[in-house]
C-alpha positions as CSV (number, residue, x, y, z in Angstrom):
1,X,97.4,47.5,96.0
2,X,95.7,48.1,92.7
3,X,96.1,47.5,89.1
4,X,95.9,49.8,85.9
5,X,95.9,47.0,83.4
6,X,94.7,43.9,85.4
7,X,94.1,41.9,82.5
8,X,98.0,41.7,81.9
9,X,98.1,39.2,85.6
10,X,96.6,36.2,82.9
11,X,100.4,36.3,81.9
12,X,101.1,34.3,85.6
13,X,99.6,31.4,84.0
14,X,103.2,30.8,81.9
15,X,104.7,30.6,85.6
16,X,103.2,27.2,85.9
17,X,103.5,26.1,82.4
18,X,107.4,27.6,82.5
19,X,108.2,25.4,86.2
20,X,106.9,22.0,83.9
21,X,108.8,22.7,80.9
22,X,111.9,23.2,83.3
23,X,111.2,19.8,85.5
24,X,111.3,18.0,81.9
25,X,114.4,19.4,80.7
26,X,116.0,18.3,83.7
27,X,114.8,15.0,83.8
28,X,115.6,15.0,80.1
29,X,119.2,15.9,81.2
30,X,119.5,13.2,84.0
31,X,118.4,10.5,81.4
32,X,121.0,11.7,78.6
33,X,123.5,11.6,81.2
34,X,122.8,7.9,82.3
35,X,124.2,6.4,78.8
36,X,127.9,7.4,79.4
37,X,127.7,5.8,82.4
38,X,130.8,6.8,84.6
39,X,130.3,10.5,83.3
40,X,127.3,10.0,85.0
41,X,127.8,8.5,87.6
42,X,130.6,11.4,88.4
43,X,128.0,14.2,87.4
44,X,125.6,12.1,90.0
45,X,128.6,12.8,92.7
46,X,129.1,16.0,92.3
47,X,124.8,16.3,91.9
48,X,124.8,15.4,95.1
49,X,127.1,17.8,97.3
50,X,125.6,20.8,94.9
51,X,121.6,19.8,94.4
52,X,120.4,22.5,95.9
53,X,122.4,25.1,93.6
54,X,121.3,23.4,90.2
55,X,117.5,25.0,91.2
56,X,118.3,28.4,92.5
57,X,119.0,30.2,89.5
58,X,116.5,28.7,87.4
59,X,114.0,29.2,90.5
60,X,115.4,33.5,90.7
61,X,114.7,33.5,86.5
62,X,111.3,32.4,87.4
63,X,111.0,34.5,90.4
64,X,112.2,37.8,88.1
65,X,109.6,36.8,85.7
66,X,106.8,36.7,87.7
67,X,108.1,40.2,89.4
68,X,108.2,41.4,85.9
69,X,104.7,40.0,84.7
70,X,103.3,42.2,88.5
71,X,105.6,45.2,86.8
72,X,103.3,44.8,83.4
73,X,99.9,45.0,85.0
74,X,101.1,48.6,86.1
75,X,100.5,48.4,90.1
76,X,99.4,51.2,92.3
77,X,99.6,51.8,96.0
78,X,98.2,54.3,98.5
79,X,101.6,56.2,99.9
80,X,101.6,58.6,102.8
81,X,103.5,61.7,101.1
82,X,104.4,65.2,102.8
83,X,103.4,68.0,100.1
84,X,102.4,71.7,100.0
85,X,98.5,71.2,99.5
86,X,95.8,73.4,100.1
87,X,92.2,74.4,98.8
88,X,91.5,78.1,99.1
89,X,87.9,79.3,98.3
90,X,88.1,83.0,97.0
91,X,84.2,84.2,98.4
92,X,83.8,87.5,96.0
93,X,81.0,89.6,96.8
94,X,79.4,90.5,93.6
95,X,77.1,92.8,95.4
96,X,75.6,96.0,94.0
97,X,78.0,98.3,96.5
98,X,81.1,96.3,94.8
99,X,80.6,98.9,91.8
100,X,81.9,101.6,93.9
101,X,84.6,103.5,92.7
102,X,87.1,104.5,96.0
103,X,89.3,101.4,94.5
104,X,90.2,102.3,91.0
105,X,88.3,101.2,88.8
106,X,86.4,100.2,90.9
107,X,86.0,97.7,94.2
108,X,85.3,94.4,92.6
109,X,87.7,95.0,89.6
110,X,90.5,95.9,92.3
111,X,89.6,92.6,94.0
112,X,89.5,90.2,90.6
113,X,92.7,92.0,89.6
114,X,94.4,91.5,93.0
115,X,93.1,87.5,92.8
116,X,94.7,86.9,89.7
117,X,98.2,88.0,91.3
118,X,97.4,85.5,94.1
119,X,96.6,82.6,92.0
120,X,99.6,83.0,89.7
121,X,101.7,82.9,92.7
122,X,100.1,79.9,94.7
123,X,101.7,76.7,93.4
124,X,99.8,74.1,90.9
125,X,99.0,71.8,93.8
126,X,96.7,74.3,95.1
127,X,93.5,73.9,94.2
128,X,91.3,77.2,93.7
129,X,87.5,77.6,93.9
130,X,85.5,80.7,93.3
131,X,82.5,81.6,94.8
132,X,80.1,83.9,94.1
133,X,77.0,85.7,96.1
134,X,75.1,88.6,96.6
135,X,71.2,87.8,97.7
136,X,72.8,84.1,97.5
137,X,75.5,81.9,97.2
138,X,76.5,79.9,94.3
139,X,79.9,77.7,93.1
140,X,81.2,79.7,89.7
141,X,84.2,76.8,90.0
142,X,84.7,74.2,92.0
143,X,88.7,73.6,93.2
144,X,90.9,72.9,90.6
145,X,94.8,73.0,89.6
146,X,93.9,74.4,86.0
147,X,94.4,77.9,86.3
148,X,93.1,79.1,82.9
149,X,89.9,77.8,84.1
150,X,90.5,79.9,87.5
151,X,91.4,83.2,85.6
152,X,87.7,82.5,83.3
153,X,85.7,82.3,86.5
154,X,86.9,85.3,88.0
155,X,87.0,87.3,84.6
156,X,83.1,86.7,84.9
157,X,82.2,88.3,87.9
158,X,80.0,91.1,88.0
159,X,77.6,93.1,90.3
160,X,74.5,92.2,91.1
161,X,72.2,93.0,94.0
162,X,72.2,92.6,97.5
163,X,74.5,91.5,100.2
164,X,74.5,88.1,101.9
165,X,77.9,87.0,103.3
166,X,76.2,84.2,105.0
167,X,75.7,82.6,102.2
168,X,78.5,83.4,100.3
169,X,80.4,81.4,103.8
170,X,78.1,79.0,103.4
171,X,78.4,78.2,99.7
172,X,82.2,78.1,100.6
173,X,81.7,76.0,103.3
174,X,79.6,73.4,101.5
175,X,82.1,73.0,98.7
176,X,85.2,72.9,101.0
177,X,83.9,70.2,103.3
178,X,82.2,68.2,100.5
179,X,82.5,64.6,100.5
180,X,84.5,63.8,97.4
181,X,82.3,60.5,97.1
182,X,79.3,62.7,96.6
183,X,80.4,65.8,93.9
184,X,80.6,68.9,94.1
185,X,76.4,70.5,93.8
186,X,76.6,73.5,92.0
187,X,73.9,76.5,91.7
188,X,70.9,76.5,93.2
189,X,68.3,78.6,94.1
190,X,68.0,77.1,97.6
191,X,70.3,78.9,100.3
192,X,73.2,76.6,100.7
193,X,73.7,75.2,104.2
194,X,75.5,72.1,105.6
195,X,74.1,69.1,105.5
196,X,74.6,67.8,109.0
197,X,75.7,69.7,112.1
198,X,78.8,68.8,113.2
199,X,81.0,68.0,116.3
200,X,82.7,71.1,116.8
201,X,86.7,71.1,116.6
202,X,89.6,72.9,117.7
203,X,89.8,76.4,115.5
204,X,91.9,76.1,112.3
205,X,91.8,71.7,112.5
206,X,91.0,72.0,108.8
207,X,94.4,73.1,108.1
208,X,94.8,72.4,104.5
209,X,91.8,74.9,103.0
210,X,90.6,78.2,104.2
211,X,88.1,80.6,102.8
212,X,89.0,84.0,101.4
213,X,86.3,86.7,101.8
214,X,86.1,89.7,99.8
215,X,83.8,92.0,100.4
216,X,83.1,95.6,101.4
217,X,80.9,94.1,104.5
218,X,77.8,95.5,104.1
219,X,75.6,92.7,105.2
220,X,72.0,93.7,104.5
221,X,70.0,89.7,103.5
222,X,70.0,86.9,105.8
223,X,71.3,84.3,106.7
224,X,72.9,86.0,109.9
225,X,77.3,86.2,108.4
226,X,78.3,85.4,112.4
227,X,75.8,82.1,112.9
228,X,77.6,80.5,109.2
229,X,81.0,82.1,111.0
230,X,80.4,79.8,113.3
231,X,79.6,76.7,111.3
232,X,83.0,76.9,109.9
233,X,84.5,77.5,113.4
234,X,83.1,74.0,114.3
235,X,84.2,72.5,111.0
236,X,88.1,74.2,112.1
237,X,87.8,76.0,108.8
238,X,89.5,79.7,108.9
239,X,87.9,82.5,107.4
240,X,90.2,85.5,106.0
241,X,88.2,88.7,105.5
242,X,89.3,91.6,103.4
243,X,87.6,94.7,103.7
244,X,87.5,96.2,100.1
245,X,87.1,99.6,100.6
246,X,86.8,102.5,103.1
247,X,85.3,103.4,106.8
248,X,84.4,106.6,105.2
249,X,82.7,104.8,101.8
250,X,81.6,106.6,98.9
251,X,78.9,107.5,96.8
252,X,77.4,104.9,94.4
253,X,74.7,106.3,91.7
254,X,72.6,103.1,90.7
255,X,69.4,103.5,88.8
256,X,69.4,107.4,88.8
257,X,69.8,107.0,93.2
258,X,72.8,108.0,95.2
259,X,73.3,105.4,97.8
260,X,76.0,106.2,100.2
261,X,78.0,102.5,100.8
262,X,81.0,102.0,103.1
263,X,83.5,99.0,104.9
264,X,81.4,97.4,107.6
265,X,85.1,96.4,109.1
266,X,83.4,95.3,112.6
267,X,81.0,92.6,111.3
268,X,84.5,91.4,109.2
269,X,86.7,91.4,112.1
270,X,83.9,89.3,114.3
271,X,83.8,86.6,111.4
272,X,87.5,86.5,111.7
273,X,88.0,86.0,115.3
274,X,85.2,83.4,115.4
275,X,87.0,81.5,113.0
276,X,91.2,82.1,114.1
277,X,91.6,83.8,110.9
278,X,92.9,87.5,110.2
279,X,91.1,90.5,109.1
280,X,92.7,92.4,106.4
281,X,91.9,96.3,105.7
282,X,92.5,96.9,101.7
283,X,92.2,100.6,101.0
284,X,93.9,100.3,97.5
285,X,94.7,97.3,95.1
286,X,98.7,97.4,96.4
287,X,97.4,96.7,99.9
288,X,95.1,94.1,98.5
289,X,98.0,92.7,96.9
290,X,100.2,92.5,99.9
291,X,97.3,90.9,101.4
292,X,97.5,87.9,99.5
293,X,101.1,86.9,100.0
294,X,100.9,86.2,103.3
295,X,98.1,83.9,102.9
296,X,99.9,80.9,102.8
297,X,98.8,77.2,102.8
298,X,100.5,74.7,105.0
299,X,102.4,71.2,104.7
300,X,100.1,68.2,104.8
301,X,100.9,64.4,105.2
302,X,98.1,62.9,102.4
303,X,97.4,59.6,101.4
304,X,97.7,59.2,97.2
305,X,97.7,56.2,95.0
306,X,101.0,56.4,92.9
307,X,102.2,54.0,90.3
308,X,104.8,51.6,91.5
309,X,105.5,49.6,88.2
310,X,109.4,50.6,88.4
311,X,110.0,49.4,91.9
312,X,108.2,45.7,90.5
313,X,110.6,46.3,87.2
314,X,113.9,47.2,89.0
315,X,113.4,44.5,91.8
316,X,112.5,42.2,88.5
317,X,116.0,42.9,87.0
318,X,117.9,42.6,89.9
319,X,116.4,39.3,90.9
320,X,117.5,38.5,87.4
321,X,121.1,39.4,88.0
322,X,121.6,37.8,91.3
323,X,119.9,34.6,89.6
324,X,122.9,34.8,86.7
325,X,125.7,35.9,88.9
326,X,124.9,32.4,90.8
327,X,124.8,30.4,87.6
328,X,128.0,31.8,86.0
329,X,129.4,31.3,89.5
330,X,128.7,27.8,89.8
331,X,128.6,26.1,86.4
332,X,130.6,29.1,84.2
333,X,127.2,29.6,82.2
334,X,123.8,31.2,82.1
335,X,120.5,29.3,82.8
């Protein structure tokens, strides 16, 4: 257990100073009561059969105020709560062939449009990261509940160049399975890759984030899409990939040059297996839409510091009410 305002504890000092000031009012009391002699000797009687009732309330007051004092200092504890929770990792291909036009307007507009449905829908303990590559892969944000700031990353995609889903899984990778003691590392011009090789797990063990990949599949840079695949299979991570576009593809006019781009849909559905995930087909934005809804994330028993300050408060007041209910019950008045 943990504080928020420690420095409120230096109130248990009064605890002390509050069991001497009691000792000398009752000894204050038992001095009084020796001048009127046979009332005291009477009250010394009847001290006698009830002794141990003249401390308990007192002793529950003192008990409620140092409850209460515990209450101040604002304690925290580390509770084991069930809760929908789940990181998702949208991986947008920003590649040059993501300008094609078969989804209206065109591929990767379909896709940001479609993502902004999905995020609206998810619910705020969800974090959301977006990812970004073409020849590379880079974070454009990190997982968060703030969805303004999710919309603002996605609203700032745009094509680039070349094709590297590698390291777009990669870049996921590395964010999803970061060490929260560590950060999050941001762009960089090195080819992300984990940092240690891990012992591989059962497929989907990392059941609270998955990566989303969207991309029209045409993997034309290293590193090789199936070998990062597999680093997230032995991390349990699963991979969804959406296929934006056609088999059939289309014509893309870049630079005064027609290049003819279409859905590599086997190199997608290999990455998916690897992994237990699903491949998803998206031949036009509703599809891409219907897509998202059934990528759901799952219930998850997680350790998280809470305040307790009104358990300490209520068990304060009640150990105060007990403490009274015993005076009033014994000697028809209130300590």
């Amino acid at each position: 257990m943990s504080f928020i305002w420690p420095m409120m504890l230096v109130l248990l000092l009064l605890i002390p100073l509050c069991v001497l000031a009691y000792l000398r009012l009752y000894r204050r009391r038992q001095r009084i009561a020796k001048r009127f002699g046979n009332l005291w000797l009477s009250q010394r009687d009847e001290g006698r059969r009830l002794a141990y009732r003249r401390h308990i309330p007192p002793a529950l007051f003192l008990m409620a105020l140092t409850i209460l004092i515990f209450a101040l200092a604002r304690p925290e504890a580390v509770v084991s709560l069930p809760r929908i929770e789940g990181t998702v990792m949208l991986a947008f291909d920003v590649s040059g062939s993501m300008a094609a036009d078969d989804l209206k307007p065109t591929r990767i507009e379909a896709a940001k449009a479609a993502a902004r449905d999905f995020v609206q829908r998810q619910p705020l303990n969800v974090r959301i990261g977006v990812i970004a590559f073409s020849e590379g892969g880079f974070t454009v944000q990190v997982p968060t509940d703030d969805r303004d700031a999710i919309f603002a990353a996605i609203s700032r995609l745009t094509p680039q160049r070349g094709t590297s889903l590698g390291s777009g899984i990669l870049a996921a990778l590395d964010v999803l399975t970061a060490d929260p003691n560590q950060g999050t590392r941001l762009y960089s011009n090195l080819t992300p890759r984990p940092t240690l090789t891990p012992t591989p797990v059962p497929k989907g063990t990392y059941t609270s984030g998955v990566i989303i990949l969207l991309t029209d599949g045409e993997n034309n840079l290293r590193p090789d899409p199936l070998v990062a695949a597999q680093a997230a299979a032995d991390r349990g991570v699963r991979i969804y990939t959406v296929g934006i576009g056609s088999a059939a593809g289309t014509n893309l006019h870049i630079n005064g040059f027609t290049v003819h781009t279409q859905l590599d849909e086997q190199t997608l559905q290999q990455i998916a297996q690897l992994t237990d995930g699903v491949y998803y087909n998206a031949e036009n934005e509703e599809d891409l839409r219907r897509i998202y809804e059934t990528l759901n994330t799952q219930a998850v028993i997680k350790p998280e510091k809470i305040e307790i300050t009104a358990i300490f408060a209520g068990v304060s007041i009640l150990v105060m009410l007990i403490g009274a209910a015993f005076s009033l019950l014994w000697f028809s008045r209130v300590p």
